[in-house]
DSSP file (Angstrom, degrees, kcal/mol; ACC not computed):
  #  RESIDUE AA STRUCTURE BP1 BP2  ACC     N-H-->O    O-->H-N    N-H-->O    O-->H-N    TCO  KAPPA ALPHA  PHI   PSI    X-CA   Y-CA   Z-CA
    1    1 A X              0   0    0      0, 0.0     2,-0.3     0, 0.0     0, 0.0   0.000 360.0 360.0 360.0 154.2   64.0   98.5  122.2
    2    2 A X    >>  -     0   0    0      1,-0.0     3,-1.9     0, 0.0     4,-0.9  -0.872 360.0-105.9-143.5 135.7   63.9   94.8  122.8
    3    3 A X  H 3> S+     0   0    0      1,-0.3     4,-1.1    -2,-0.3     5,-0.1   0.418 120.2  58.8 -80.2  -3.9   66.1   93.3  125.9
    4    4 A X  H 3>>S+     0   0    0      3,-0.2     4,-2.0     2,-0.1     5,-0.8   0.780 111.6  44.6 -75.7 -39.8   68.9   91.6  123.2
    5    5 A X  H <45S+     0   0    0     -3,-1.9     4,-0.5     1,-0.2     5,-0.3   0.879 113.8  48.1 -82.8 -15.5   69.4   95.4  121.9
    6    6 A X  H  X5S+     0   0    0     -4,-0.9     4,-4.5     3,-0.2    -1,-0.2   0.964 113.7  43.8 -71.4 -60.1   69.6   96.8  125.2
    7    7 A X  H  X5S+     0   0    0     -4,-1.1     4,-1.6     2,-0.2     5,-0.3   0.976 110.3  55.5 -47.5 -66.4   72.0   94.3  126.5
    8    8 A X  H  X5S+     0   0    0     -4,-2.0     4,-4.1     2,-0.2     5,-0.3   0.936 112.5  50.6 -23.4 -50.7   74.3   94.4  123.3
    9    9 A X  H  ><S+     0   0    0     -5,-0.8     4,-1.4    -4,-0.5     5,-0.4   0.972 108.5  44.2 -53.6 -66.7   74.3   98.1  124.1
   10   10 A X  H >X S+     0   0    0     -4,-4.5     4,-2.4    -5,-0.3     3,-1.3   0.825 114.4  53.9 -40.3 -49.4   75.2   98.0  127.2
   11   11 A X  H 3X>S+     0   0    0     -4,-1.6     5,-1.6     1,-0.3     4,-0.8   0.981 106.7  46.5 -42.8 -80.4   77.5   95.7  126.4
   12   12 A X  H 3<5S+     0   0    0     -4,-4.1    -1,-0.3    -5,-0.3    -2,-0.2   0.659 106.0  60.7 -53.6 -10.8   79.3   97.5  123.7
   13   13 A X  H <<5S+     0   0    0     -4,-1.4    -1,-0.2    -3,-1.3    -2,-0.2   0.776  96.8  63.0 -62.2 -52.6   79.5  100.7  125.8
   14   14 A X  H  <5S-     0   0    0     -4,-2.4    16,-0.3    -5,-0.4    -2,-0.2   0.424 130.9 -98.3 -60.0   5.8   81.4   98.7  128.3
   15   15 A X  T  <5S+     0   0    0     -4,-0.8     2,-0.5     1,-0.2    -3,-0.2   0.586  74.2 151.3  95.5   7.1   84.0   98.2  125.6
   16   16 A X      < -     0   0    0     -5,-1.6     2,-0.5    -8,-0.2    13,-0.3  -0.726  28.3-162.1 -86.2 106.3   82.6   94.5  124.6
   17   17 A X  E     -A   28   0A   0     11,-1.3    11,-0.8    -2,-0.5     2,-0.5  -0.924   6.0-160.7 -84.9  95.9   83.4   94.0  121.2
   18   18 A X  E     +A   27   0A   0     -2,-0.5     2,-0.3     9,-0.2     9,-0.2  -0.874  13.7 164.3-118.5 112.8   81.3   91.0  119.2
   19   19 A X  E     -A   26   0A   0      7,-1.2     7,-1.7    -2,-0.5     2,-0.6  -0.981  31.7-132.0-134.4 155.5   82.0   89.1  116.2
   20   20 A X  E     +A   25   0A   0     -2,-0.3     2,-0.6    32,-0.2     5,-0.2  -0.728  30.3 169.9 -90.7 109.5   81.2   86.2  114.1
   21   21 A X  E >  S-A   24   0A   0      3,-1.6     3,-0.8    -2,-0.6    -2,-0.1  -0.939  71.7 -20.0-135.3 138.1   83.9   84.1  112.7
   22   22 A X  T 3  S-     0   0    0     -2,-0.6    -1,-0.1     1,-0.2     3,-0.1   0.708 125.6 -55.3  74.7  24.2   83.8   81.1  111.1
   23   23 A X  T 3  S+     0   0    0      1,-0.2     2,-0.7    26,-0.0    -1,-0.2   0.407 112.7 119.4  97.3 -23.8   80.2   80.5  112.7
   24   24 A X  E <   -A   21   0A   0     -3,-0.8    -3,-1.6    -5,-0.0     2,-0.3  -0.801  67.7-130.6-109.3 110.9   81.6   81.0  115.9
   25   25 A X  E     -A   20   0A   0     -2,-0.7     2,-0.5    -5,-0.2    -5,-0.2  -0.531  33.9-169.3 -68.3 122.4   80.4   84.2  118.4
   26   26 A X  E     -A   19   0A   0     -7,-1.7    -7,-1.2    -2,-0.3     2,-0.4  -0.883   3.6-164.2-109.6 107.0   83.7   85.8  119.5
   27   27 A X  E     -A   18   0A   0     -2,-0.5     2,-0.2    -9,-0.2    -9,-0.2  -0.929   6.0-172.9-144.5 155.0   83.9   88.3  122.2
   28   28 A X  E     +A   17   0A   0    -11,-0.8   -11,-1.3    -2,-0.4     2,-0.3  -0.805  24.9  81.9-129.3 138.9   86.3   90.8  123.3
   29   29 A X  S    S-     0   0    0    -13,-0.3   -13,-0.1    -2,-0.2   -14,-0.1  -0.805  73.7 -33.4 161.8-163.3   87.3   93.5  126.2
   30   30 A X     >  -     0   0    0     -2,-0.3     4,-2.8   -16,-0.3     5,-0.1  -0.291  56.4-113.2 -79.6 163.0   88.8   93.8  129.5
   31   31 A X  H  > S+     0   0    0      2,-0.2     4,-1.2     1,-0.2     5,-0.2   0.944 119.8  54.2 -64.2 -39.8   88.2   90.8  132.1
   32   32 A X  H  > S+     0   0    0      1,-0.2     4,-2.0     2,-0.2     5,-0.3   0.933 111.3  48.9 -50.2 -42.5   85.8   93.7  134.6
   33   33 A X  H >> S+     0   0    0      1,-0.3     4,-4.5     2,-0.2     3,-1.2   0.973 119.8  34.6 -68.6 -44.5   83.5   94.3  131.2
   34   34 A X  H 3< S+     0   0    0     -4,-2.8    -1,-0.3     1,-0.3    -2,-0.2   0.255 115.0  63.7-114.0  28.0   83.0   90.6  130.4
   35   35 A X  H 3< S+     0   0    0     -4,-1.2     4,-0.4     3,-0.1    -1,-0.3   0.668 111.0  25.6 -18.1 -69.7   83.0   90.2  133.5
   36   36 A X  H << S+     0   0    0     -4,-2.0     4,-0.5    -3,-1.2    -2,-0.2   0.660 137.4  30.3-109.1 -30.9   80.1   91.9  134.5
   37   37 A X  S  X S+     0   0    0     -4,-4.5     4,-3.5    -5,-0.3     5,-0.2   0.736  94.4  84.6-102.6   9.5   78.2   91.6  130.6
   38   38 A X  H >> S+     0   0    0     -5,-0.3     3,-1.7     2,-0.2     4,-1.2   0.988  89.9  54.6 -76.4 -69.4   79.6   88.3  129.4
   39   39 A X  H 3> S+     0   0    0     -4,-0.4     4,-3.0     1,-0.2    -1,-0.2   0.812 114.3  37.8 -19.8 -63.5   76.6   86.5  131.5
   40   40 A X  H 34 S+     0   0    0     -4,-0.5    -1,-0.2     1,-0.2    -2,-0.2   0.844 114.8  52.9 -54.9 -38.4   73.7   88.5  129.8
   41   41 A X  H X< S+     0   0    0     -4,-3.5     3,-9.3    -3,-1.7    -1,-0.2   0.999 108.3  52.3 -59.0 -67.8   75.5   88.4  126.6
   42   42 A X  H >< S+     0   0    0     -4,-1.2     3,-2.6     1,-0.3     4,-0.3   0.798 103.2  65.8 -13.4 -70.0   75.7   84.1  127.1
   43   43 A X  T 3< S+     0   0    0     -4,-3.0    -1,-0.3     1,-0.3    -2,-0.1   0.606 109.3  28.1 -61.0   2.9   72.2   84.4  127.7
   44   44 A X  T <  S+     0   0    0     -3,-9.3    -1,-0.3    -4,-0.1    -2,-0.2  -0.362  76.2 128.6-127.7  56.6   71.3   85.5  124.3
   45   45 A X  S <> S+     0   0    0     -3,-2.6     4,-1.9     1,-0.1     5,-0.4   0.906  73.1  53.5 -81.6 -71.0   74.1   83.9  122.2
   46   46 A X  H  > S+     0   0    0     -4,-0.3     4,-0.9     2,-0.2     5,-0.2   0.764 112.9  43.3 -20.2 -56.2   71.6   82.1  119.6
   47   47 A X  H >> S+     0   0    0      1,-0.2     3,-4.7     2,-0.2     4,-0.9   0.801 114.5  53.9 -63.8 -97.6   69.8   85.6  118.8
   48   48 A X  H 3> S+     0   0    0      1,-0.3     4,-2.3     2,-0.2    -2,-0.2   0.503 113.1  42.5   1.6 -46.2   73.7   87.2  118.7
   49   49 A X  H 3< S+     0   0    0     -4,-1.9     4,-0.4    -2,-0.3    -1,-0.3   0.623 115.7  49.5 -90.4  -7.7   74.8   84.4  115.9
   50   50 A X  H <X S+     0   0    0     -3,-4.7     4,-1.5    -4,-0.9     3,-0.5   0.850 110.2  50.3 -88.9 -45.0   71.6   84.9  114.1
   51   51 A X  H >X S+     0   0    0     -4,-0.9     4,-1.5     1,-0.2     3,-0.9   0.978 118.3  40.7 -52.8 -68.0   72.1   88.7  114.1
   52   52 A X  H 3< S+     0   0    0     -4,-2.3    -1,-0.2     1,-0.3   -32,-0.2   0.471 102.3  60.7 -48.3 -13.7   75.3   88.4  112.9
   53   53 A X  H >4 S+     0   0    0     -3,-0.5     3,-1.5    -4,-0.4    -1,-0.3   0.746 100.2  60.5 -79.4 -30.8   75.1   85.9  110.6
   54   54 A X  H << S+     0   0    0     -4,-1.5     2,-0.6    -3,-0.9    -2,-0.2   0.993 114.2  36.0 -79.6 -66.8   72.5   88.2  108.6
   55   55 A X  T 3< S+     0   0    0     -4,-1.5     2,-0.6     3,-0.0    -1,-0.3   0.031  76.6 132.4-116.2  44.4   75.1   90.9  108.2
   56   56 A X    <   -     0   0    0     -3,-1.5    -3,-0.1    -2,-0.6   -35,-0.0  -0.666  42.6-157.7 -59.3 109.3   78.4   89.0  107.6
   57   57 A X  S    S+     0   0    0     -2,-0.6    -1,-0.1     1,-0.2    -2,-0.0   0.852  95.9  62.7 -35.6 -45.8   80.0   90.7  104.5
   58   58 A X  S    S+     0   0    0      2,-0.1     2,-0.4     1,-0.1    -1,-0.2   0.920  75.9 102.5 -57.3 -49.1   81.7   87.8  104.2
   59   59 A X  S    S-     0   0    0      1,-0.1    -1,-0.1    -6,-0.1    -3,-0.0  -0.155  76.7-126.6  -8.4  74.0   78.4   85.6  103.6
   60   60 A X        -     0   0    0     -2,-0.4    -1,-0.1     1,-0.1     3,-0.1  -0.110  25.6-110.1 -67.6 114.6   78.4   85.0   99.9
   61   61 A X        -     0   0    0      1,-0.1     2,-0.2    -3,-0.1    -1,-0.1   0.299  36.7 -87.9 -35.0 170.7   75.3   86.0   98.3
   62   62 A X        -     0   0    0      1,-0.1    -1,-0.1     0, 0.0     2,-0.0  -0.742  55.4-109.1 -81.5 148.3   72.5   83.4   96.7
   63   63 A X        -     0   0    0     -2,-0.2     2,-0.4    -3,-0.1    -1,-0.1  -0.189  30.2-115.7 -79.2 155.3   73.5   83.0   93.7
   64   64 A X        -     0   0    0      1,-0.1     2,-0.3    -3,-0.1    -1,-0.1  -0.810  35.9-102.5 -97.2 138.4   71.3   84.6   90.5
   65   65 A X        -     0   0    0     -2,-0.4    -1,-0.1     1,-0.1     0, 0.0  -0.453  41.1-102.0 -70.0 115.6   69.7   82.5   88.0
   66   66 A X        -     0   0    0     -2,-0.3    -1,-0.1     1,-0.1     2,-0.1  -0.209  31.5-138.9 -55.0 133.2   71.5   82.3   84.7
   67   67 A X        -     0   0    0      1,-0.1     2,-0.2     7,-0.1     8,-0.1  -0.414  37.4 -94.0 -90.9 152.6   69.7   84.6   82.1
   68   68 A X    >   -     0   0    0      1,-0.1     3,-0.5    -2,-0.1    -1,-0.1  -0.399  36.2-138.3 -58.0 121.8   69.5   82.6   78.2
   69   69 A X  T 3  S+     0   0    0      1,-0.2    -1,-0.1    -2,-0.2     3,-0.1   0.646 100.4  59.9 -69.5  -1.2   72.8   84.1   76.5
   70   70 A X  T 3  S+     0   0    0      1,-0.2     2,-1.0    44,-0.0    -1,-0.2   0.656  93.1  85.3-102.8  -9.5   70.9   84.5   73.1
   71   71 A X    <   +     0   0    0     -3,-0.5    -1,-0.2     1,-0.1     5,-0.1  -0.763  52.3 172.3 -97.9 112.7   68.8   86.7   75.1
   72   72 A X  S  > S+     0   0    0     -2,-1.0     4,-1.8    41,-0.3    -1,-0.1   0.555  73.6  61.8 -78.1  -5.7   70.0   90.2   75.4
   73   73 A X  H  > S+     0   0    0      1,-0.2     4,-3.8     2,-0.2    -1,-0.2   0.920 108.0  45.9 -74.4 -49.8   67.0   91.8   77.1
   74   74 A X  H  4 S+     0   0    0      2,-0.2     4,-0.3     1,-0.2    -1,-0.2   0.409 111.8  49.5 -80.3   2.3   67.5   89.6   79.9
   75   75 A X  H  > S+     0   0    0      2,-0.1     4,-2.9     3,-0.1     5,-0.3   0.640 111.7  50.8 -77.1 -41.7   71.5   90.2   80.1
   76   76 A X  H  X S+     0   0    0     -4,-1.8     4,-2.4     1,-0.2    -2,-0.2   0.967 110.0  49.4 -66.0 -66.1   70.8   93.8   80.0
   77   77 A X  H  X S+     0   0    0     -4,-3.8     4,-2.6     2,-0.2     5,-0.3   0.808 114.5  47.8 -22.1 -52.5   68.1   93.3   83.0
   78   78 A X  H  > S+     0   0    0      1,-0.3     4,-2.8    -4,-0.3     5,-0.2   0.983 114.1  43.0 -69.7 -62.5   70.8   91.2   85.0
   79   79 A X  H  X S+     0   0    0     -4,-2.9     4,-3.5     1,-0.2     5,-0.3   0.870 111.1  51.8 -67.3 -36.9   73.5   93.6   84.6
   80   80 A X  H  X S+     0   0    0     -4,-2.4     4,-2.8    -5,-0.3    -1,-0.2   0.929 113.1  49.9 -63.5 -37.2   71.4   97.0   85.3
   81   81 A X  H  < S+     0   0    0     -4,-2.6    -2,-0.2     1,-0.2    -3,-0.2   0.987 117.7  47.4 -72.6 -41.8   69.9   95.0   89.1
   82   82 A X  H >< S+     0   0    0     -4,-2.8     3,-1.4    -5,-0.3    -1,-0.2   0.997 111.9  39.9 -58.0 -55.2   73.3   94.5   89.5
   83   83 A X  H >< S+     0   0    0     -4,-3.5     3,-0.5     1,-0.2    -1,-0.2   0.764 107.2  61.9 -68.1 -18.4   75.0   97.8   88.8
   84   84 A X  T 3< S+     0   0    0     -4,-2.8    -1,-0.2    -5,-0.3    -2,-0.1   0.318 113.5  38.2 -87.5  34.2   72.5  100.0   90.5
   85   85 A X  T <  S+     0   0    0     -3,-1.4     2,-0.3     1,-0.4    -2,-0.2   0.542 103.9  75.6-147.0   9.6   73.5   98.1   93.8
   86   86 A X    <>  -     0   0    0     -3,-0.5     4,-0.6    -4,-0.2    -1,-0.4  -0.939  60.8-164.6-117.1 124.2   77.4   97.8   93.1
   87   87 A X  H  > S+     0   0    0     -2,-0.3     4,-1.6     2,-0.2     5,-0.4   0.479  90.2  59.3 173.9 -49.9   79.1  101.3   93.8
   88   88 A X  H >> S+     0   0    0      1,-0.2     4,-2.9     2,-0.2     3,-1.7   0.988 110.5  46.7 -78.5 -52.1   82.5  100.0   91.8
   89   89 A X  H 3> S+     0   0    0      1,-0.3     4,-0.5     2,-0.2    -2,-0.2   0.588 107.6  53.5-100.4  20.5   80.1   99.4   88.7
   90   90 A X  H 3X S+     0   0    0     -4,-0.6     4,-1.2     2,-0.1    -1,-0.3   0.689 114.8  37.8 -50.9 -34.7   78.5  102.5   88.9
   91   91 A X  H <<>S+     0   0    0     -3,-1.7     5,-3.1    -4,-1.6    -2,-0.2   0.803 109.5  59.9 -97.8 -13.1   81.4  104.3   88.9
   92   92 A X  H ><5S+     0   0    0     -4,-2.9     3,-2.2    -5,-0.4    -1,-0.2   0.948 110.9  57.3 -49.3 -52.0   83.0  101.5   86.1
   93   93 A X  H 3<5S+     0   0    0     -4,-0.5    -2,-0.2    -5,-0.3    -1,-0.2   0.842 101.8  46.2 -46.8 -48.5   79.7  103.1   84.3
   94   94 A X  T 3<5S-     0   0    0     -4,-1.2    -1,-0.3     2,-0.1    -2,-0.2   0.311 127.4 -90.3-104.8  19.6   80.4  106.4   84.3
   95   95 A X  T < 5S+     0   0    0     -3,-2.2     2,-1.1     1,-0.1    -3,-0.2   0.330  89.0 112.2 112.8 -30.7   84.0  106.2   83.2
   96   96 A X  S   <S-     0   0    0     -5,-3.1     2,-0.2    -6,-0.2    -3,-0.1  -0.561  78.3 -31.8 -91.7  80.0   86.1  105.9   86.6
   97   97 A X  S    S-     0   0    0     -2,-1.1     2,-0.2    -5,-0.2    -2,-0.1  -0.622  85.3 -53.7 111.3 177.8   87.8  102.6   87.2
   98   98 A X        -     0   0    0     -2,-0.2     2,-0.8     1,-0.0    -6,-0.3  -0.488  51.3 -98.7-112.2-168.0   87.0   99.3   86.3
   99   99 A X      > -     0   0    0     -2,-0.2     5,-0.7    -7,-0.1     6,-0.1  -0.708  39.7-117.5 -98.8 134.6   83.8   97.0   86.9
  100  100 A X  T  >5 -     0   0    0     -2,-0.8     4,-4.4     3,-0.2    -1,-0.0   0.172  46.3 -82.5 -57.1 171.7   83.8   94.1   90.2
  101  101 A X  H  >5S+     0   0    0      1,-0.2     4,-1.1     2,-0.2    -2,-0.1   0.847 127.8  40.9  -5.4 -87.9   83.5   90.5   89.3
  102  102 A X  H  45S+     0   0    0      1,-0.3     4,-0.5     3,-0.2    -1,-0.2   0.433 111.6  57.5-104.7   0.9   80.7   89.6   88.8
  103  103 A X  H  >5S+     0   0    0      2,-0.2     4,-1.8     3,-0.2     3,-0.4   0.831 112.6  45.4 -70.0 -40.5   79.7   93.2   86.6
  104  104 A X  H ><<S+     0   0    0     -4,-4.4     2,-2.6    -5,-0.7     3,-2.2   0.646 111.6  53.6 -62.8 -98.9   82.7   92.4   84.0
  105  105 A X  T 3< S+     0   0    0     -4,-1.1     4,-0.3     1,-0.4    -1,-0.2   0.113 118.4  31.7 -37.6 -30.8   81.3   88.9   84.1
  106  106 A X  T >> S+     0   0    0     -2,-2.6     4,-1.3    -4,-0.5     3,-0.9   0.878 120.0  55.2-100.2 -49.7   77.3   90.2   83.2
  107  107 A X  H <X S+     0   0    0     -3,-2.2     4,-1.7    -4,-1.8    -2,-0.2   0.697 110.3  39.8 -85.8 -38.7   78.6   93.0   81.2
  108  108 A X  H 3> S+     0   0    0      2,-0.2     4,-1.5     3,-0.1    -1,-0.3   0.657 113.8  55.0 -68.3 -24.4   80.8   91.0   78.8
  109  109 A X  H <> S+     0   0    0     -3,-0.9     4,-0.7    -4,-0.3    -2,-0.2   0.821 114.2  41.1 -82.7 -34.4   78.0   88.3   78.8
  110  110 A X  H  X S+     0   0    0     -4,-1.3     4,-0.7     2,-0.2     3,-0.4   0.976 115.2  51.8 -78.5 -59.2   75.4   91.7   77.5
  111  111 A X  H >< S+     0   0    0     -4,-1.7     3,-2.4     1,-0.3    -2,-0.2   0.957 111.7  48.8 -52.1 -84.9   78.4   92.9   75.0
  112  112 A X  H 3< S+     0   0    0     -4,-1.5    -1,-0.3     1,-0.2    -2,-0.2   0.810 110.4  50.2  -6.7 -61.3   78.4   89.0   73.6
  113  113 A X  H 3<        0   0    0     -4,-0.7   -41,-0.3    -3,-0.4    -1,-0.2   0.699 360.0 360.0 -87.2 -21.9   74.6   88.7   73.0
  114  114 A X    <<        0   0    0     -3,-2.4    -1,-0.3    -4,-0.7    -2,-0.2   0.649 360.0 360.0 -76.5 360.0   74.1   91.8   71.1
C-alpha cells in the first residue's frame, strides 16, 4: 500500500469524509479527526484531487466520434459498445424500461439507417 492509501485510510476510519466538488477537495468530520489527520491529508492534496477527479460520476465522458448515418454497420457497432456498458439499456433490450440518453439517441440513429 502506498503512503496516500494508507493515510486516506486512516483518515477515513477516523470518520474523515473527502470529496471533490466543483474542482475543489472538500473535507469533513469532527474538529479531533481533522484535527489530528487534516495535516497528512494537506500533505497529499494534489494526489487526493487527482484521485478524485478520475472517479467523479459527474465528469462527463469524452465524447464518441460520430459514426456516417448512411452507414448502418457502424451505428449498430456504436450502439452495441454502448449497451453492453449501460445497465438501463441492457435492460431497455430485453424488454424492461426504457433506453438512457444517449442509447435512444444511437438506437433511433441504427433504426433510421436501416
Amino acid at each position: 500500500m502506498s503512503a496516500l492509501e494508507l493515510v486516506l485510510r486512516a483518515a477515513q476510519d477516523a470518520g474523515v469524509e473527502l470529496a471533490l466538488l466543483g474542482g475543489a477537495l472538500t473535507v469533513k468530520g469532527s474538529r479531533r479527526a481533522l484535527a489530528e489527520h487534516g495535516p497528512r491529508l494537506r500533505a497529499f492534496k494534489a494526489e487526493l484531487i487527482d484521485r478524485f477527479a478520475a472517479n467523479d460520476p459527474a465528469k462527463p465522458p469524452p465524447p464518441a466520434p460520430e459514426p456516417d448515418p448512411s452507414d448502418w454497420r457502424a451505428l449498430h457497432r456504436e450502439y452495441e459498445r454502448h449497451a453492453r456498458s449501460c445497465v438501463t439499456c441492457v435492460s431497455a433490450g430485453r424488454g424492461y424500461g426504457l433506453r438512457c440518453g444517449t442509447g435512444a439517441a444511437t438506437w433511433l440513429a441504427y433504426q433510421g439507417a436501416g
